[in-house]
TORBA-287283 format. One line per field, with one value per residue (C-alpha): chain; residue in three letters; x, y, z; residue number from 1. Coordinates in nm, 4 decimals, padded with zeros to 6 digits, always signed. Each point is the difference from the previous one (the first is absolute). Example, Ala and Ser with C-alpha at 12.3 -4.5 7.8 and 13.67 -1.06 7.14 Angstrom:
2
koldo (A;A) .
vopa (Ala;Ser) .
u (+01.2300;+00.1370) .
v (-00.4500;+00.3440) .
w (+00.7800;-00.0660) .
pagu (1;2) .
//
This chain:
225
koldo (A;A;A;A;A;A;A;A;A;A;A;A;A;A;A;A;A;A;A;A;A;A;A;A;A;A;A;A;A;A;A;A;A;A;A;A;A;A;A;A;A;A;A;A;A;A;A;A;A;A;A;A;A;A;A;A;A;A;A;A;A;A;A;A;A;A;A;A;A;A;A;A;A;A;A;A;A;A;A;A;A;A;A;A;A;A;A;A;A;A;A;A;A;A;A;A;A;A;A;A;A;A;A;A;A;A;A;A;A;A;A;A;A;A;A;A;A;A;A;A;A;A;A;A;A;A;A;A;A;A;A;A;A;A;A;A;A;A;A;A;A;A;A;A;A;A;A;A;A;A;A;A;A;A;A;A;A;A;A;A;A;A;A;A;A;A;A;A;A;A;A;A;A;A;A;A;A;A;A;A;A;A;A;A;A;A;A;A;A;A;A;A;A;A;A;A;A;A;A;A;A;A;A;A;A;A;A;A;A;A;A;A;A;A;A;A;A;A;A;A;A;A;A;A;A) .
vopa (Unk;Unk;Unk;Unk;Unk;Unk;Unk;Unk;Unk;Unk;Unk;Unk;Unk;Unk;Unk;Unk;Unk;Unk;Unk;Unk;Unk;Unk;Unk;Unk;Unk;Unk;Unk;Unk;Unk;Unk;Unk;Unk;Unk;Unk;Unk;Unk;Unk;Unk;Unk;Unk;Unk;Unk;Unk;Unk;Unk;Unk;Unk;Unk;Unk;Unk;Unk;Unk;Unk;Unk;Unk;Unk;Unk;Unk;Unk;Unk;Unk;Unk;Unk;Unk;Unk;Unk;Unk;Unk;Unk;Unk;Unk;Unk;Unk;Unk;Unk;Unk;Unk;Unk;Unk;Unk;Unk;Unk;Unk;Unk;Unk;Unk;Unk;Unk;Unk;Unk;Unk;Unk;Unk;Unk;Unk;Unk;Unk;Unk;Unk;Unk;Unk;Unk;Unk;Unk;Unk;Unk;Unk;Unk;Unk;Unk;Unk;Unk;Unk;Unk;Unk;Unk;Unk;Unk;Unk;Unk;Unk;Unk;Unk;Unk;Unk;Unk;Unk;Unk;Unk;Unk;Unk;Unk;Unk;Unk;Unk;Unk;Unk;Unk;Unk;Unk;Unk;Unk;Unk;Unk;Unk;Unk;Unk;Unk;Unk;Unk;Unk;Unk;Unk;Unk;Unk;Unk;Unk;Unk;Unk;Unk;Unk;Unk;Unk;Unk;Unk;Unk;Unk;Unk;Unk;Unk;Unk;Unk;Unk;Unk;Unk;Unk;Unk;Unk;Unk;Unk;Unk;Unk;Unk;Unk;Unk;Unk;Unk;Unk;Unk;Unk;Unk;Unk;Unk;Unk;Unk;Unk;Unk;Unk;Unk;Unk;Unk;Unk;Unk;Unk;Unk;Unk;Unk;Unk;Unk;Unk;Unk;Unk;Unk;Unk;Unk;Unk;Unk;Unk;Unk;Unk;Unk;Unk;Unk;Unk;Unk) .
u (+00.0763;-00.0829;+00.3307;+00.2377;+00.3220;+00.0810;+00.3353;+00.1544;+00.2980;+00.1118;+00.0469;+00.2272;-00.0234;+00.2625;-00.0042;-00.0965;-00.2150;-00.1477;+00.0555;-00.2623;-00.2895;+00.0076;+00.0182;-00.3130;-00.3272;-00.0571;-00.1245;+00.2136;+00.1467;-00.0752;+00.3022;-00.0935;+00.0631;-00.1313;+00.3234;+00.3989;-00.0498;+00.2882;-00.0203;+00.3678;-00.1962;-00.3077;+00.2605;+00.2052;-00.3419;-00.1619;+00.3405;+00.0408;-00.3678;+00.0961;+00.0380;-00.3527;-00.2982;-00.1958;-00.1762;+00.1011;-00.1820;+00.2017;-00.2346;+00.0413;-00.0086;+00.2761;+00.2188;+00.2513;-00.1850;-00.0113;+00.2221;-00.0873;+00.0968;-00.2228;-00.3320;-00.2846;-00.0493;-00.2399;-00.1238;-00.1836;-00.3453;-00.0746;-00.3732;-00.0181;+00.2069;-00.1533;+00.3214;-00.0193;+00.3670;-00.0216;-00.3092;+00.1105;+00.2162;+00.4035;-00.1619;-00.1083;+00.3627;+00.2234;-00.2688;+00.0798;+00.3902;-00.0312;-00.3175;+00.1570;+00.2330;-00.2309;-00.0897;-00.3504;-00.0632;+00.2096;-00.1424;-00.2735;-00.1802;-00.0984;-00.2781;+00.1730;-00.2070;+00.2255;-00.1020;+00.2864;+00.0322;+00.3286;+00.1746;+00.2660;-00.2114;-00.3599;+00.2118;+00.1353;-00.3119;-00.1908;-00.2729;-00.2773;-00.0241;-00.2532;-00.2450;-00.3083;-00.0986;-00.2380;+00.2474;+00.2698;-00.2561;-00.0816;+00.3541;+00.0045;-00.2935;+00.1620;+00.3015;-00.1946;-00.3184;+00.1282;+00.3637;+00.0164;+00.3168;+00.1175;+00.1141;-00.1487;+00.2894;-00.0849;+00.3109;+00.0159;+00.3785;+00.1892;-00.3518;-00.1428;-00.3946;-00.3492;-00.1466;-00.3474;+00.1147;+00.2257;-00.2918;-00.2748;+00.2404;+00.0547;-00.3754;-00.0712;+00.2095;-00.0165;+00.1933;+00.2811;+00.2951;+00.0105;+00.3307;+00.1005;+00.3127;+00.0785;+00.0902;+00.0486;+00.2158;-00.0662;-00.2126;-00.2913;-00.0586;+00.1640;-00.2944;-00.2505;+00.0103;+00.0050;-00.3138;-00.1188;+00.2399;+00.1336;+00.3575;+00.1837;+00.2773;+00.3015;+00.2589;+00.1506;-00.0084;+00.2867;+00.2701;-00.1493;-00.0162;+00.0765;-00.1447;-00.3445;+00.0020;+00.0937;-00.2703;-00.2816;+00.0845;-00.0228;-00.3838;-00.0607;+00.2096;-00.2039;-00.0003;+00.0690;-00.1494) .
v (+00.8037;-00.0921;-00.1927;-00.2236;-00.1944;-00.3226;-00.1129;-00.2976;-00.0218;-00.3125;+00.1439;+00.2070;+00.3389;+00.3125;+00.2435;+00.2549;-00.2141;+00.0562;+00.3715;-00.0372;-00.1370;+00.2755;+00.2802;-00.1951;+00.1811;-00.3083;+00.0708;-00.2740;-00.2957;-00.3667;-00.2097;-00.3671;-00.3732;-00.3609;-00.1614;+00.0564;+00.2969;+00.0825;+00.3020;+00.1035;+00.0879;+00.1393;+00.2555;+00.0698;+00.0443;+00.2233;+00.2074;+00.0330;+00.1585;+00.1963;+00.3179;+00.0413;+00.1717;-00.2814;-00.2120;-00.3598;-00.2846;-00.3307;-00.2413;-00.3096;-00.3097;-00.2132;+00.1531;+00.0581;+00.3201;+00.1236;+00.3389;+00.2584;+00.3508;-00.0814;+00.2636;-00.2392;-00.3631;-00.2032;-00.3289;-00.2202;-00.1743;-00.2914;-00.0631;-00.2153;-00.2862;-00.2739;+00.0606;+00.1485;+00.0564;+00.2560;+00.1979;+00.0358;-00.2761;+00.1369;+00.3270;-00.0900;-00.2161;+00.3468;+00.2036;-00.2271;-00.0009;+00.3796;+00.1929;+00.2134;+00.1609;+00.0203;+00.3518;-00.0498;+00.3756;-00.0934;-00.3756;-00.0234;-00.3389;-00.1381;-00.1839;-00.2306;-00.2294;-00.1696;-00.1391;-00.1010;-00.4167;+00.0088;+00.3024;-00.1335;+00.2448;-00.2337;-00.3509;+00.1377;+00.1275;-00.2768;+00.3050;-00.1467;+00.1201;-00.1130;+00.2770;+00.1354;+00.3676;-00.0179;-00.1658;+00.2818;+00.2740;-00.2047;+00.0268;+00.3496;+00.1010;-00.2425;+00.1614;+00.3325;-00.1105;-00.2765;+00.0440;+00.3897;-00.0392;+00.3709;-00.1764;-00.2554;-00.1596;-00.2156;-00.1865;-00.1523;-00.0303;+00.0084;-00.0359;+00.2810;-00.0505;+00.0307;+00.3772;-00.1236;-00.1093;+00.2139;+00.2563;-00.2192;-00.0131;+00.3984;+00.0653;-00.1828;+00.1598;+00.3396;+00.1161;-00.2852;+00.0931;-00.1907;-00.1509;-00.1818;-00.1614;-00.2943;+00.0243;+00.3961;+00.0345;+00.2792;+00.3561;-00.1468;-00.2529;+00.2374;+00.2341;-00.2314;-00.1543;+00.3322;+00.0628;-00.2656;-00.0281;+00.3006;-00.0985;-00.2257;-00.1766;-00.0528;-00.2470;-00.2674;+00.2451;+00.1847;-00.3197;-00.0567;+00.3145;+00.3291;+00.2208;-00.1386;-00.0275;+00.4380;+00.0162;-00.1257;+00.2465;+00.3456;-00.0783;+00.1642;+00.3214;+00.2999;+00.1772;+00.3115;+00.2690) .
w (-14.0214;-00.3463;-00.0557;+00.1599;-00.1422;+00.1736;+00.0478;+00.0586;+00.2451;-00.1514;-00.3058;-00.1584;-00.1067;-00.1257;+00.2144;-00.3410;-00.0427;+00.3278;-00.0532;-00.2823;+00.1807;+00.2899;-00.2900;-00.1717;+00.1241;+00.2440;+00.3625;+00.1304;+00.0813;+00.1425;+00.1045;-00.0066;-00.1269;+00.0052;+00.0982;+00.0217;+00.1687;+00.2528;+00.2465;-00.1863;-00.3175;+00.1424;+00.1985;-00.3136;-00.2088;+00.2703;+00.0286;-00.3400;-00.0378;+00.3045;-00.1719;-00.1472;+00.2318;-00.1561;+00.2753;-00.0562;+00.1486;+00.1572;-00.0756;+00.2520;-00.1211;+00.1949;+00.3039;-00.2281;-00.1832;+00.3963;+00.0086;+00.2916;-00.1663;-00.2106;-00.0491;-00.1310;+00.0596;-00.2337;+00.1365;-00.2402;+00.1555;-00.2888;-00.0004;-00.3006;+00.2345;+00.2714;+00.1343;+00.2921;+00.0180;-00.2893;+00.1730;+00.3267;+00.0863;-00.0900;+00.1515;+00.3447;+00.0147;-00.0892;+00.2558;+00.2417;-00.0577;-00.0517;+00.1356;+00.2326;-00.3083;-00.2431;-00.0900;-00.1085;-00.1526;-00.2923;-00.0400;-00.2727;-00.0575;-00.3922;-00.0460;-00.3042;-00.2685;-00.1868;-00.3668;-00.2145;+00.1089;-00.1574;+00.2032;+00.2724;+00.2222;-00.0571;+00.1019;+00.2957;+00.1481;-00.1556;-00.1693;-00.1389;-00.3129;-00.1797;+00.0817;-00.1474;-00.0155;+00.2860;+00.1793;-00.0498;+00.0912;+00.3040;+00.1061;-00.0292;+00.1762;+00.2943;-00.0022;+00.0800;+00.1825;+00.2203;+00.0305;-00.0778;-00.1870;-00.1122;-00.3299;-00.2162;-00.2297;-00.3641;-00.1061;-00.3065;+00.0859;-00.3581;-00.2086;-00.1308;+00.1559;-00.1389;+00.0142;+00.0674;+00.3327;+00.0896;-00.0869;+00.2134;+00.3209;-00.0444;-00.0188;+00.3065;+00.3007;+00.1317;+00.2351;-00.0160;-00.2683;-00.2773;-00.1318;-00.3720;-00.0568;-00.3112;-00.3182;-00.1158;-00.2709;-00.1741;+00.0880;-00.1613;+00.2178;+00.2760;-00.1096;-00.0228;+00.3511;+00.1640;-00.1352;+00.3039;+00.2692;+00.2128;-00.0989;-00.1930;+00.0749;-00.2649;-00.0211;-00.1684;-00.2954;+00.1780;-00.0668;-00.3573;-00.1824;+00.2505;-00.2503;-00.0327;+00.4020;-00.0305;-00.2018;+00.1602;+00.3040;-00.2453;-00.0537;+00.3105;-00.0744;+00.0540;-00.3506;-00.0302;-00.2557) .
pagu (1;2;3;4;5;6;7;8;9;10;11;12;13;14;15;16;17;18;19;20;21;22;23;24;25;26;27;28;29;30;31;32;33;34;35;36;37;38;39;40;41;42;43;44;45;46;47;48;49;50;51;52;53;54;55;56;57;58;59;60;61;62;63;64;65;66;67;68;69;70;71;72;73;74;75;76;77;78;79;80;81;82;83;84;85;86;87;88;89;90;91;92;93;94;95;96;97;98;99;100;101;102;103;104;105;106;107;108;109;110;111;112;113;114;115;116;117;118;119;120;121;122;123;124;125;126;127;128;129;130;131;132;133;134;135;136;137;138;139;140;141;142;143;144;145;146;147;148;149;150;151;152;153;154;155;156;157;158;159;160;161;162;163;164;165;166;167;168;169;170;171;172;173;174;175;176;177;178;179;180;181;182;183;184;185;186;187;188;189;190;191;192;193;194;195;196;197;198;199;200;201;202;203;204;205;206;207;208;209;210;211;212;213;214;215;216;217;218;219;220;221;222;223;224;225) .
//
């Protein structure tokens, strides 16, 4: 997977315009939200994408984004927090309530960095932001050295990020997929961050201007002579 939209339950979108995005060239889709996010939307979102063979991920972020049919589950782990309650906390609470039900082959952890200090997303889990490079790359080779996270996640959440770093924290992990989400708005910058990360995520974009979102999924088109 090269590219992923993400959608946000609590938001709205036409159903053509939904249409659009699954006829795009993307590999797929990520259902999630920060806040007013009501299992009633999730269900109507993840019915409404029912029709595509596209995989599309549930990421967890409350008990509310919880729905069983579903085929992937996504479940952030913030490392850039000394709140415990965003690295494992809210997960060993919901294993406890739910263990026995949870079907684990279709769980995938995300190793998450968060770096925009003004995204609703970096107050909530309290992300410390203020990073340096070395820092960043530190994360990452956590996430797949000590943890052995199968994804490593950089989330400049709304703000388009810096290259250099994205580039740095690319460079430094092998085995552990690397993620980019913040800021796209156009294929350049589409373009450019897939030069680092293993896939980009897309999203805001998608409520602003639909058209610029289409475009920065036909960069990955296979062309044909």
């Amino acid at each position: 997977m090269k590219h992923l939209f993400k959608l946000d339950p609590a938001k709205n979108l036409p159903m053509n315009d939904l249409t659009k995005l699954v006829h795009s060239g993307t590999d797929g889709f990520i259902i999630g939200g920060t806040d007013n996010v009501q299992i009633e939307a999730v269900q109507k979102l993840y019915e409404l994408l029912g029709e595509t063979d596209l995989p599309i991920f549930l990421e967890i972020s409350n008990e509310s984004m919880i729905l069983p049919e579903a085929d992937h589950f996504l479940i952030p782990v913030v490392l850039n927090t000394e709140n415990s309650k965003w690295t494992h906390g809210l997960h060993q609470e919901l294993i406890k309530e739910m263990g026995a039900f949870i079907p684990w082959k279709r769980v995938t952890a995300e190793g998450y960095v968060i770096l925009n200090k003004d995204a609703k997303v970096a107050h909530l889990t309290e992300a410390k932001t203020d990073l340096t490079d070395e820092d960043i790359v530190a994360y990452a080779r956590l996430a797949e050295n000590i943890f052995h996270l199968p994804i490593f996640y950089v989330e400049y959440s709304g703000m388009y990020g810096d290259p250099e770093v994205v580039r740095k924290a690319g460079a430094a992990l092998s085995n552990t997929k690397f993620w980019y989400g913040g800021g796209i708005r156009s294929k350049e910058q589409a373009a450019e961050m897939a030069k680092y990360a293993d896939t980009i995520i897309v999203g805001n974009i998608i409520y602003e201007d639909l058209e610029k979102a289409l475009e920065t999924a036909t960069i990955f088109r296979k062309k044909t002579v």
